[in-house]
VMD Tcl script that draws the C-alpha trace (Angstrom):
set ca {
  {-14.31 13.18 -34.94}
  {-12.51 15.12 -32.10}
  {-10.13 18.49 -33.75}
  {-8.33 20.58 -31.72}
  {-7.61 23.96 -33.74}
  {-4.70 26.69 -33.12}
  {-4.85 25.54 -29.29}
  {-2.27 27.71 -26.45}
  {-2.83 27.47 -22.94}
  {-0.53 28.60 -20.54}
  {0.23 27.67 -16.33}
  {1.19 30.98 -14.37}
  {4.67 29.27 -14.29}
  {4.98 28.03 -17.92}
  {3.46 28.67 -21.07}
  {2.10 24.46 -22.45}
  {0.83 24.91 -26.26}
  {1.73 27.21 -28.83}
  {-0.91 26.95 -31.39}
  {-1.15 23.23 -31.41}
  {-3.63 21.31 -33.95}
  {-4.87 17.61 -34.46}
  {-7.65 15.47 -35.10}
  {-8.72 11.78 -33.64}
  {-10.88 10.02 -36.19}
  {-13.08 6.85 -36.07}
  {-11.09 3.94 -35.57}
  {-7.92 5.37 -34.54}
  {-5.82 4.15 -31.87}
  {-3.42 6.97 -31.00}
  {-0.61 6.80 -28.80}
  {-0.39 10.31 -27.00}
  {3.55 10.63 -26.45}
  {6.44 13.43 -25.00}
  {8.94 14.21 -22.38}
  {7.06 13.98 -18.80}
  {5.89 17.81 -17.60}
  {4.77 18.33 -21.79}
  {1.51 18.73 -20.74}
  {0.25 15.43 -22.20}
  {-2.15 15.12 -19.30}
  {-3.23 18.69 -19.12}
  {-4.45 18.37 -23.04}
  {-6.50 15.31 -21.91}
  {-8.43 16.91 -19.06}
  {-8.88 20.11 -21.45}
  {-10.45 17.60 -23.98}
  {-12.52 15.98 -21.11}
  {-14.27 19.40 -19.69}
  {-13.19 22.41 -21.58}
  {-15.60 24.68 -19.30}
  {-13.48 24.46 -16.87}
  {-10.30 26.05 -18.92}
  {-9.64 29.23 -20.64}
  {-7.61 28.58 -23.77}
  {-7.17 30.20 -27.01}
  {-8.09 28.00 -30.35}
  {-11.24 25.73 -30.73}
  {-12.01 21.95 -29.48}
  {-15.01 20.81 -31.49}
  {-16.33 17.66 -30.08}
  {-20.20 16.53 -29.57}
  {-21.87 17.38 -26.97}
  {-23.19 13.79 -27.02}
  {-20.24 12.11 -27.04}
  {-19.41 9.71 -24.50}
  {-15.81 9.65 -22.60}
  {-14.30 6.72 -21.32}
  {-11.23 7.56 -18.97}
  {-8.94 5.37 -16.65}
  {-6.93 7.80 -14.70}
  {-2.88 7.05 -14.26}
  {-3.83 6.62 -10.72}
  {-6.14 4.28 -8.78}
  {-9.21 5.17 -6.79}
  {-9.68 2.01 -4.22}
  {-11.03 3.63 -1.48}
  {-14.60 3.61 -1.70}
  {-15.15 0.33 -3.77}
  {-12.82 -2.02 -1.80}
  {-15.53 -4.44 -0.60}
  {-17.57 -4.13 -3.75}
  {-17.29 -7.26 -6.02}
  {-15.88 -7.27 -9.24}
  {-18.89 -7.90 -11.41}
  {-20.53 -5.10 -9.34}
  {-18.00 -2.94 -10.29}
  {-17.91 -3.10 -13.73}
  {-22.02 -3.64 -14.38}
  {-22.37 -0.51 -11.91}
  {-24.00 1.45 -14.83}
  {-25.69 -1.77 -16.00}
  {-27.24 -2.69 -13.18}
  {-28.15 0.89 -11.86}
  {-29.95 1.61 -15.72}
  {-31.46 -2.05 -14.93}
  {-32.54 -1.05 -11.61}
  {-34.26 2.75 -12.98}
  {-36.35 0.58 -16.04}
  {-37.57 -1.80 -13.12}
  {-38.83 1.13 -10.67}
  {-40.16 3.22 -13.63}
  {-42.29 0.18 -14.53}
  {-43.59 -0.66 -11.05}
  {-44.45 2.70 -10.64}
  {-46.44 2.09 -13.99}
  {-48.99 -0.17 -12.34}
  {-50.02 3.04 -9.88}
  {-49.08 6.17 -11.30}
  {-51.80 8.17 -13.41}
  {-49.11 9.78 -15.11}
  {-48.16 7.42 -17.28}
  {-47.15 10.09 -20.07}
  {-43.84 11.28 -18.13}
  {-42.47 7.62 -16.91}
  {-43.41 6.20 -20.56}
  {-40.45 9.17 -21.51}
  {-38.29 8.23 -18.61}
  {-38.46 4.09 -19.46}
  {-37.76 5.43 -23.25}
  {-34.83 7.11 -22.26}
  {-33.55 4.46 -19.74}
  {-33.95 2.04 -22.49}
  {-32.03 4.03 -24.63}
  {-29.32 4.63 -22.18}
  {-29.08 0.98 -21.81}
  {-29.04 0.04 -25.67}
  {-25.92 2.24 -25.84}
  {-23.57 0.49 -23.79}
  {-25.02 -2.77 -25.36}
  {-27.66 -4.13 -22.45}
  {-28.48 -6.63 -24.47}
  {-25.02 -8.47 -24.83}
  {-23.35 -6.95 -22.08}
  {-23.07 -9.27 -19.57}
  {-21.85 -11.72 -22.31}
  {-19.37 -8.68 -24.06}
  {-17.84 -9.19 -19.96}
  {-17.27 -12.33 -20.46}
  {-15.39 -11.65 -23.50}
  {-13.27 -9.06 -21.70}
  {-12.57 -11.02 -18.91}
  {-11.39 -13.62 -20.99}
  {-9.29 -11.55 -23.17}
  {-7.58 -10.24 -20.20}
  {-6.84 -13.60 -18.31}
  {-9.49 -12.36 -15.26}
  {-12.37 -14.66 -15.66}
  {-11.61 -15.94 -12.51}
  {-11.70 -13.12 -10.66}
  {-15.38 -12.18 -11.44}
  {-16.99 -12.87 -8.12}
  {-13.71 -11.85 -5.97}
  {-13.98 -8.57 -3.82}
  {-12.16 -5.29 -5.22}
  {-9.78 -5.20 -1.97}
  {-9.14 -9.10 -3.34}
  {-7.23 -7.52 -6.38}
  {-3.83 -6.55 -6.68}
  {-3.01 -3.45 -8.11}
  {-2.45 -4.40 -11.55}
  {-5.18 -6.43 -11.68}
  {-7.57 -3.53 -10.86}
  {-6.34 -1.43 -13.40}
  {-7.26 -4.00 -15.76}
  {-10.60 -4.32 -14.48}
  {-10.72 -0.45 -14.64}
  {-10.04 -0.38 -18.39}
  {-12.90 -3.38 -18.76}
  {-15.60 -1.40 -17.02}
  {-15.05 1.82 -18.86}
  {-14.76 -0.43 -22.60}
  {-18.35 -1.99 -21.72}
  {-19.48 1.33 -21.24}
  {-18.92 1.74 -25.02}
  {-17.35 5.42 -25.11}
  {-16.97 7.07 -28.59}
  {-13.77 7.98 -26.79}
  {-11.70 5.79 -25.10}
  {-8.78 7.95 -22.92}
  {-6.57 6.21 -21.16}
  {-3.33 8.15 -18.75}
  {-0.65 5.39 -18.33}
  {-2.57 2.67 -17.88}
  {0.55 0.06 -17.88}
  {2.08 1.98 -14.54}
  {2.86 -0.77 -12.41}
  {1.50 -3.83 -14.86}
  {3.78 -7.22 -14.48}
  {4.40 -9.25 -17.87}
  {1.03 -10.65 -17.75}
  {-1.03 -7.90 -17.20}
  {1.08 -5.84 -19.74}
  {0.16 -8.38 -22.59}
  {-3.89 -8.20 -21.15}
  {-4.09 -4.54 -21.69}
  {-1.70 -5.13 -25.08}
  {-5.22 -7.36 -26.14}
  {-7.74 -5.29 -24.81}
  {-6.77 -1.99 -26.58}
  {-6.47 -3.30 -29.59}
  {-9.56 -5.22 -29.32}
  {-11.33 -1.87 -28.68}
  {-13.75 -0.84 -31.30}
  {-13.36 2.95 -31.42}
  {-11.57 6.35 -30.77}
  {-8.90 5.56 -28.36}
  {-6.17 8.28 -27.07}
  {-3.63 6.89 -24.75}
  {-0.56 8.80 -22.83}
  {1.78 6.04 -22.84}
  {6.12 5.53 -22.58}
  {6.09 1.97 -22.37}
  {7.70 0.81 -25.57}
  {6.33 -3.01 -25.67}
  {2.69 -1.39 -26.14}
  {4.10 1.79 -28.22}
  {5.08 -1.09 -30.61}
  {2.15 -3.40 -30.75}
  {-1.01 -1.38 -30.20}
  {-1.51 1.88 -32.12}
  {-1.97 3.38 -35.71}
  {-1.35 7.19 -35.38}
  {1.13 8.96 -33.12}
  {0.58 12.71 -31.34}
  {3.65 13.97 -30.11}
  {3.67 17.20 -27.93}
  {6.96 18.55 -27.29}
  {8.28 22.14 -26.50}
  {4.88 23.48 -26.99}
  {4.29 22.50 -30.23}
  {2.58 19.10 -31.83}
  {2.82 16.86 -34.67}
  {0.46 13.66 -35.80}
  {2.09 10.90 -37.15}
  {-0.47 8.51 -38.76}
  {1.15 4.95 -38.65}
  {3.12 3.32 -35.94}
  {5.40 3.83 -33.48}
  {8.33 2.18 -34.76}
  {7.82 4.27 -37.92}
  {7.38 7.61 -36.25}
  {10.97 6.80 -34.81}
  {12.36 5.90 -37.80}
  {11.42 8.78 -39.41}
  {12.55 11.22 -36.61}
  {16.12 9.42 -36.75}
  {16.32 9.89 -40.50}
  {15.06 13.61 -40.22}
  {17.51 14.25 -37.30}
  {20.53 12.73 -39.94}
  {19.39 15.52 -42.16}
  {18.73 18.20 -39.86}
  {21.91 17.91 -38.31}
  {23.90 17.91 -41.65}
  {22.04 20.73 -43.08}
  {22.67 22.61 -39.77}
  {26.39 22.32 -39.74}
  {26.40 23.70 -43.60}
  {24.00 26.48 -42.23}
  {26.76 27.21 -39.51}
  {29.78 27.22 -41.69}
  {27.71 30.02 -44.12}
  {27.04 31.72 -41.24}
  {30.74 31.58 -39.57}
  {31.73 33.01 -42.91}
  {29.74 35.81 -43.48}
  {30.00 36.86 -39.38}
  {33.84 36.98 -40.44}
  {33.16 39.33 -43.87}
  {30.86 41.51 -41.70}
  {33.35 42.14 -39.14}
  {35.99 43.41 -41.89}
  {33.34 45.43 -43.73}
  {32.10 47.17 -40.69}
  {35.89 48.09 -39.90}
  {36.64 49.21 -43.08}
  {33.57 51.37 -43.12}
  {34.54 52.84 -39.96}
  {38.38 53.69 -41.01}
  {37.31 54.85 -44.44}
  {33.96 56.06 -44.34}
  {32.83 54.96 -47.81}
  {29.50 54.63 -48.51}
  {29.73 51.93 -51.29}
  {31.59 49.91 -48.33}
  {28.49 50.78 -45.88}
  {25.55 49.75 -48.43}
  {27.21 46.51 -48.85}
  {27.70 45.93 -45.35}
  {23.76 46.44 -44.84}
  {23.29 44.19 -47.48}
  {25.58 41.42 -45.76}
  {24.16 41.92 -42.70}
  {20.28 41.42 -44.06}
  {21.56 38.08 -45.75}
  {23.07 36.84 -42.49}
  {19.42 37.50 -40.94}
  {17.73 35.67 -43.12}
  {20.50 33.04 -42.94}
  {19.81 33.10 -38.67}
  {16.02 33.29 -39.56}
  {15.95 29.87 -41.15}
  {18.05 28.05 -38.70}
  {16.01 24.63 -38.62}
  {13.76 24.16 -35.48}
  {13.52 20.82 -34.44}
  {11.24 20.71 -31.32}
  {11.18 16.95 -32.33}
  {14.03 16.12 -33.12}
  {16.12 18.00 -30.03}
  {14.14 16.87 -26.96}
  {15.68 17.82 -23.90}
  {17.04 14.48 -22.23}
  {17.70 14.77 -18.85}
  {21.44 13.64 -17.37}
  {20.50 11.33 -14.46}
  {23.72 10.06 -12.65}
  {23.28 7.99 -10.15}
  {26.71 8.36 -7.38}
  {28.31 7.37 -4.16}
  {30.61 8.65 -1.65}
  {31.44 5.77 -0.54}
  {31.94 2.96 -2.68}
  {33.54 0.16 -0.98}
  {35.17 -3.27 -1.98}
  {33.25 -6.04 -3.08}
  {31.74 -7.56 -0.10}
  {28.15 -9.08 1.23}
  {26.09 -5.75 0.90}
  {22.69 -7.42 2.23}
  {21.31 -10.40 3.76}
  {18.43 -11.89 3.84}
  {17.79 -15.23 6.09}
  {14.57 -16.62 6.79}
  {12.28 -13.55 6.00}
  {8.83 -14.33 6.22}
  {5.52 -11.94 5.88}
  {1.60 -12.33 5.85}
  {-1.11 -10.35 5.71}
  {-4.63 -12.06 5.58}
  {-2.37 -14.80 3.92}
  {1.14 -15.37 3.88}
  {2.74 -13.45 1.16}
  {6.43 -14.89 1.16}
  {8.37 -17.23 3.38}
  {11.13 -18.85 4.14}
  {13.30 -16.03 1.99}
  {17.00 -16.37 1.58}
  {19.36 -14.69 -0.64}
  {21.96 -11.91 -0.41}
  {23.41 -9.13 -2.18}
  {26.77 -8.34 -2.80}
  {28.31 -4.68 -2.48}
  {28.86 -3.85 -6.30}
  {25.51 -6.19 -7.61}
  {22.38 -4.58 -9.88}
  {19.65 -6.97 -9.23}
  {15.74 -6.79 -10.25}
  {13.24 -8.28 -8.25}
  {10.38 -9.76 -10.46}
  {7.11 -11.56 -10.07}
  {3.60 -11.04 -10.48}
  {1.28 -8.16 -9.11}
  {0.84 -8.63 -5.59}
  {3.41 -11.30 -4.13}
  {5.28 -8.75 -1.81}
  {8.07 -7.37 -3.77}
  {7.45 -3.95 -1.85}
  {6.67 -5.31 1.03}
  {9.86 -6.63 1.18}
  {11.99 -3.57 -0.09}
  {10.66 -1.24 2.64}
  {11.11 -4.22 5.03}
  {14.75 -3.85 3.86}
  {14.88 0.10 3.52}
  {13.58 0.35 7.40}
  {15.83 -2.61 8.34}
  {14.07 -3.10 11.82}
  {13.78 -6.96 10.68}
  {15.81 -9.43 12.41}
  {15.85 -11.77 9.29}
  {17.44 -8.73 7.48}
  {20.96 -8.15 7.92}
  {22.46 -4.93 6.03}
  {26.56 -4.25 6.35}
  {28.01 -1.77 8.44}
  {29.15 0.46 5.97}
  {26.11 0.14 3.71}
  {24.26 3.35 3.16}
  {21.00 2.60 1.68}
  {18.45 5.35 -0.62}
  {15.67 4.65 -1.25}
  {12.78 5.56 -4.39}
  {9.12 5.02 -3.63}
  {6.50 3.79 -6.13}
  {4.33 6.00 -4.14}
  {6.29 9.42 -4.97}
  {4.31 11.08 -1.78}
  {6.49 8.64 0.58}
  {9.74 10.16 -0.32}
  {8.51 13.34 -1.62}
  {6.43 16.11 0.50}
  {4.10 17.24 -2.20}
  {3.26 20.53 -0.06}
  {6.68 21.50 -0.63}
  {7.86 23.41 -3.47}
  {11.54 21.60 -5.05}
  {13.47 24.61 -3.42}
  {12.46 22.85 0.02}
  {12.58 19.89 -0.52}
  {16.28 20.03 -1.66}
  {17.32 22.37 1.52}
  {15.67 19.95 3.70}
  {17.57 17.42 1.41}
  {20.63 19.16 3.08}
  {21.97 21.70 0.17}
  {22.80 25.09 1.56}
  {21.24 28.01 -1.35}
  {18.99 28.47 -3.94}
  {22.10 28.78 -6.23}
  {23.28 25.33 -5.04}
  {19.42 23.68 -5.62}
  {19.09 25.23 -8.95}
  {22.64 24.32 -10.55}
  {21.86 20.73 -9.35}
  {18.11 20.15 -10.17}
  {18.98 22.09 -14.10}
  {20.63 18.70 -14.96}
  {17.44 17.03 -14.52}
  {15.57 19.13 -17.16}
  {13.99 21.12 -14.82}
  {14.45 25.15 -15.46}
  {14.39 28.16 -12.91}
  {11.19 28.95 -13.33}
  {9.34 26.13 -12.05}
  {12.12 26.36 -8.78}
  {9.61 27.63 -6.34}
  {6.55 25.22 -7.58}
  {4.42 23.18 -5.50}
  {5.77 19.35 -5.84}
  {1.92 18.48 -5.82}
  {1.64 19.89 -9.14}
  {4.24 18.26 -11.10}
  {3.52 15.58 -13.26}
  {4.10 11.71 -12.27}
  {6.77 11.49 -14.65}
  {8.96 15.14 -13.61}
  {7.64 13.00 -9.81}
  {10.22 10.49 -10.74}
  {12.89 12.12 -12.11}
  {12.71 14.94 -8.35}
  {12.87 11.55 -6.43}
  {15.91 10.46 -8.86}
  {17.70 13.41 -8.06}
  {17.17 13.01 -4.19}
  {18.26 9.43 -4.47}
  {21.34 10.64 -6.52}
  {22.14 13.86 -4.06}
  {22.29 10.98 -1.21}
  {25.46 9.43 -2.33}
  {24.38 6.55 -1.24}
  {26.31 3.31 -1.75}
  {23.10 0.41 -2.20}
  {20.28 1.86 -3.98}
  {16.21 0.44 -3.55}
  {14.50 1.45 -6.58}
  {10.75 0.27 -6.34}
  {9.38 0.81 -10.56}
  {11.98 3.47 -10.76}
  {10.76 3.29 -14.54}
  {7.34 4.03 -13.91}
  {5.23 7.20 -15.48}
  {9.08 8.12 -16.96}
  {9.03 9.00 -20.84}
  {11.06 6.73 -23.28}
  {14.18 9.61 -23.12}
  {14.53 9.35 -19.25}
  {14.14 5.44 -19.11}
  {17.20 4.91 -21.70}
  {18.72 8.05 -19.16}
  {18.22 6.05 -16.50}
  {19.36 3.36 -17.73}
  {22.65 4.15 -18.56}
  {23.17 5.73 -15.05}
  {22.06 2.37 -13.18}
  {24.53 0.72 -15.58}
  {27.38 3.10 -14.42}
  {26.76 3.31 -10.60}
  {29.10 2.29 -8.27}
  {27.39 0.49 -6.09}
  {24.59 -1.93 -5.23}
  {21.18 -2.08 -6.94}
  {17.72 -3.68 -5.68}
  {15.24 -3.02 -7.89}
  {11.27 -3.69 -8.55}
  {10.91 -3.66 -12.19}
  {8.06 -5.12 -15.00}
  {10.06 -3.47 -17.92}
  {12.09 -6.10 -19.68}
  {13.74 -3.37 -21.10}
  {15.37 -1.95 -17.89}
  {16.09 -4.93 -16.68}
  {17.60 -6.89 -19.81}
  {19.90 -3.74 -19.96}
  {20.74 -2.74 -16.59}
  {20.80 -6.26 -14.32}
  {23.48 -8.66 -13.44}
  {20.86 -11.13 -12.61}
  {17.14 -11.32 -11.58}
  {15.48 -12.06 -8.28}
  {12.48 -13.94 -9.50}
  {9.49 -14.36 -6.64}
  {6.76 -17.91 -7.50}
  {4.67 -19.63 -5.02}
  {5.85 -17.56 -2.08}
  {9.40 -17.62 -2.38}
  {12.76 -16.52 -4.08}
  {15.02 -18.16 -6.45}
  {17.97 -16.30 -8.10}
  {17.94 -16.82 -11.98}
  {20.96 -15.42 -14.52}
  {20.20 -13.49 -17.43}
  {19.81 -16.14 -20.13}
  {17.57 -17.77 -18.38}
  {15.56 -14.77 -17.45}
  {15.24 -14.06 -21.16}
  {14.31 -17.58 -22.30}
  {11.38 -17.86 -19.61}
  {10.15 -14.51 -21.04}
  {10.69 -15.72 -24.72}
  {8.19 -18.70 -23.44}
  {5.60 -16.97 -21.26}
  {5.17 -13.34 -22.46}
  {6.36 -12.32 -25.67}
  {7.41 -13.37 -29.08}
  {11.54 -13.79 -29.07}
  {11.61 -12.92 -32.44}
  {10.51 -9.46 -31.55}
  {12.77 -8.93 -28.48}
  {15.99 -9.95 -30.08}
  {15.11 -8.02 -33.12}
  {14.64 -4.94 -30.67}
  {17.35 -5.07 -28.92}
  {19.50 -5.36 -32.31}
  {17.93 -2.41 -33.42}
  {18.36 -0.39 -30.06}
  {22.29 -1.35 -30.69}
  {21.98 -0.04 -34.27}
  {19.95 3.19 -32.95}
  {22.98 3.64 -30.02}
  {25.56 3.47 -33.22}
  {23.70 6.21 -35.12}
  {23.63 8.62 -32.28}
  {27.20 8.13 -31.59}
  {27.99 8.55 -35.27}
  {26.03 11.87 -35.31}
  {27.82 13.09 -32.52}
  {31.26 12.77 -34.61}
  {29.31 14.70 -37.07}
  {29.58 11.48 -39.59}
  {26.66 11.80 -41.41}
  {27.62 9.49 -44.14}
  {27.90 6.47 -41.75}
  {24.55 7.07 -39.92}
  {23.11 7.19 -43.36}
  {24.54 3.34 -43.49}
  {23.67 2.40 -40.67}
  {19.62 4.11 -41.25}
  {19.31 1.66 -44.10}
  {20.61 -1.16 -41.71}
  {18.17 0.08 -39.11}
  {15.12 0.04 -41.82}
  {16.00 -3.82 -42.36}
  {15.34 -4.22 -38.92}
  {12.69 -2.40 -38.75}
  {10.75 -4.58 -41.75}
  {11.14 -7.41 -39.96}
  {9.36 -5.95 -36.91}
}
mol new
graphics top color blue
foreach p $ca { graphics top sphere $p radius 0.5 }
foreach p [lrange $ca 0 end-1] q [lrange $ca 1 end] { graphics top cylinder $p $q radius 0.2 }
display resetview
């Protein structure tokens, strides 16, 4: 068992945790959720080497236990030519390696005392991540993940998705007591998405994973943590409950609050006349009640309901041009070709028109970004933009439109606005607040990464957007925030995107890339190849009636009418049983 106790730690620029308390317990599978720049990831490296932090509270965890972790980002650097089984046996084959020199040394050494000791404890090392059966446990992972194939490939032969797979294999076989796992869906097409759906829930084990994408949110866990404002709460169940149960407490709240108000409205009003008519008249009767008015409306203020997770801060993305311009051919593509060691794509022809919101799709590694950048630097003659076409572009790699050495004060006067007054008025819409004005981009979170470069992209006012995963590391608020501002732009949209989410509700149609080229395909018939190759239609229709029904709510609460969000909870909770 891992329990975190009474925990508060604090950056010089914002305080994290107030006090915050949970427990991970054998077995559990706990989805690690909150609005990007919580703190999520801070927690997990806390939990991972708590020497290094000064924090007040208690972490009790063995001393023995063993952490498995698969960072948000990837490492490629030093392992590109190493081959995939090498990879993930490294610790296999290195404990396989020490019990072979240790007995060799056997047949010479007169000390055979101290290397009996060292076998004992290389032996032992092996037994716990399963010698024995590992090499067939592999297989078994490799299967489950669709990757047997790729055993005996090279690590640079991988695309990126593909090695974070691989990533989440090798740490598994190492059998952790703790599995911890930072976005490990970033980036993942449809395919590798359902591969790391049945590998963490194949896991046998603690497992804590900081996750916003809502297809695994659904499918893989059995207790929720949810850090927001600096406080916690643990949900044990799933996701789609925890939800539930947040929109039902939110009706409440929200109802209760505007009684709350009208008490207090009332007695502010009786206070003001008592405290003038104990000025005029001086009574002392009409002063003791006063005091006595005045104490109720404290304790009236005092238990005004905090909801820390119920009113999450969403952030207002809105996504604008300048110069919006009649429907006409926005982008062209003729002809485009482009290899690497191999040929990538070829032969590529569509085109864009000035008012369109397209996604590209296909699998990790066919050139989808390849070809946006080739289309953002437009120095390609099979790549034909209009005149009047101002294009923006967002980077999966936040560093390329972002300068991380920068603090977001900078980076927005280099972005062209004149004063701080002008940077912080803008950027305040995005959720982020004063105080964080003058800190290093480098330190931000990949999620509060996103929403900076959303805000460039938006302070452009450019009229043809390239958004490369512009859903990527975002929390569930911003991607439904984002959403509805790609929906309402005014202009053209090319977008990379493995969330059928964004694109089922953002998209006019879908740019779909097999066997090296690209064929245009409309909605419905984007939906009904997903519905065959990736995931259960029942489940996706269902969810996107209940997103509808969720939409409904909101709006009802707005208008403050509780009684029909109450109706349409219990139509919601039908939808939710058949999930």
């Amino acid at each position: 068992m891992i329990k975190v106790d009474n925990l508060s730690y604090s950056f010089p620029q914002k305080d994290l945790y107030n006090k915050i308390s949970f427990t991970l317990e054998d077995d559990q599978h706990c989805a690690f959720i909150g609005t990007s720049g919580s703190g999520k990831s801070t927690l997990i490296d806390i939990i991972m080497d708590p020497e290094k932090y000064v924090f007040d509270g208690t972490l009790e965890i063995d001393p023995n236990c063993r952490i498995g972790y698969v960072s948000q980002f990837s490492q490629l650097d030093k392992i590109k030519e190493t081959t995939v089984f090498e990879y993930i046996c490294e610790d296999f084959i290195k404990l396989q390696n020490e019990i072979a020199s240790i007995c060799a040394e056997m047949e010479t050494s007169s000390d055979i005392d101290t290397l009996l000791i060292k076998y004992q404890e290389a032996l032992e090392a092996l037994d716990a991540i399963g010698g024995d059966d590992f090499e067939s446990n592999l297989n078994k992972k490799l299967n489950l993940a669709n990757l047997n194939k790729l055993k005996d490939l090279t690590i640079s032969e991988l695309s990126g998705g593909q090695f974070k797979l691989i990533q989440v294999i090798k740490e598994m076989l190492n059998s952790p007591h703790l599995m911890i796992m930072d976005e490990p869906d970033v980036f993942l097409d449809f395919e590798n998405l359902n591969s790391l759906r049945n590998l963490i829930n194949s896991h046998k084990g603690i497992m804590l994973v900081i996750t916003h994408n809502r297809y695994l949110l659904n499918h893989c866990f059995n207790k929720i943590i949810h850090l927001e404002n600096l406080e916690l709460q643990e949900f044990d169940g799933s996701y789609i409950d925890y939800n539930f149960s947040l929109l039902q407490t939110k009706i409440e709240l929200q109802e209760l609050a505007i009684a709350d108000n009208e008490e207090i409205e009332r007695n502010e009003h009786i206070i003001n006349r008592l405290r003038e008519r104990a000025e005029i008249t001086g009574e002392t009767a009409a002063g003791r009640y006063l005091k006595g008015k005045m104490k109720f409306l404290e304790r009236l203020e005092a238990r005004r309901i905090k909801t820390p997770f119920i009113e999450i801060k969403q952030p207002y993305i809105r996504l604008t041009t300048n110069n919006p311009i009649e429907e006409t051919i926005a982008l062209k593509v003729n002809d485009y070709s482009v290899s690497f060691d191999d040929t990538l794509l070829e032969n590529i022809n569509f085109e864009i028109k000035s008012n369109d919101k397209v996604a590209i799709i296909g699998l990790n590694g066919t050139g989808k970004t390849t070809l946006l950048r080739d289309i953002f630097k437009n120095n390609n003659p099979a790549i034909e933009i209009d005149p009047h076409i101002e294009i923006a572009y967002l980077s999966q790699l936040q560093g390329e439109i972002l300068n991380e050495s920068n603090t977001i004060l900078e980076e927005f006067l280099d972005a062209g606005f004149k004063t701080y007054e002008d940077v912080e008025s803008y950027i305040s819409n995005y959720g982020f607040d004063e105080e964080i004005i003058n800190q290093k981009i480098g330190s931000l979170s990949g999620g509060e990464k996103n929403i900076l470069q959303l805000a460039k992209v938006s302070a452009s006012k450019s009229n043809m957007l390239l958004l490369d995963e512009p859903i990527s590391h975002l929390d569930t608020y911003s991607q439904i925030a984002l959403e509805k501002a790609i929906s309402n732009y005014n202009g053209a949209i090319l977008m990379i995107s493995h969330d059928y989410y964004s694109i089922i509700n953002c998209v006019d149609y879908v740019l779909i890339i097999e066997d090296k080229t690209i064929r245009r395909m409309s909605m419905r018939k984007f939906r009904k190849m997903i519905y065959a190759k990736y995931f259960d239609k029942d489940y996706l229709e269902i969810e996107q009636k209940k997103r509808a029904v969720e939409i409904k709510i909101e709006t009802a609460l707005k208008n403050t009418d509780f009684e029909l969000a109450k109706v349409l909870s219990e139509e919601l909770e039908s939808l939710i049983k058949l999930l």
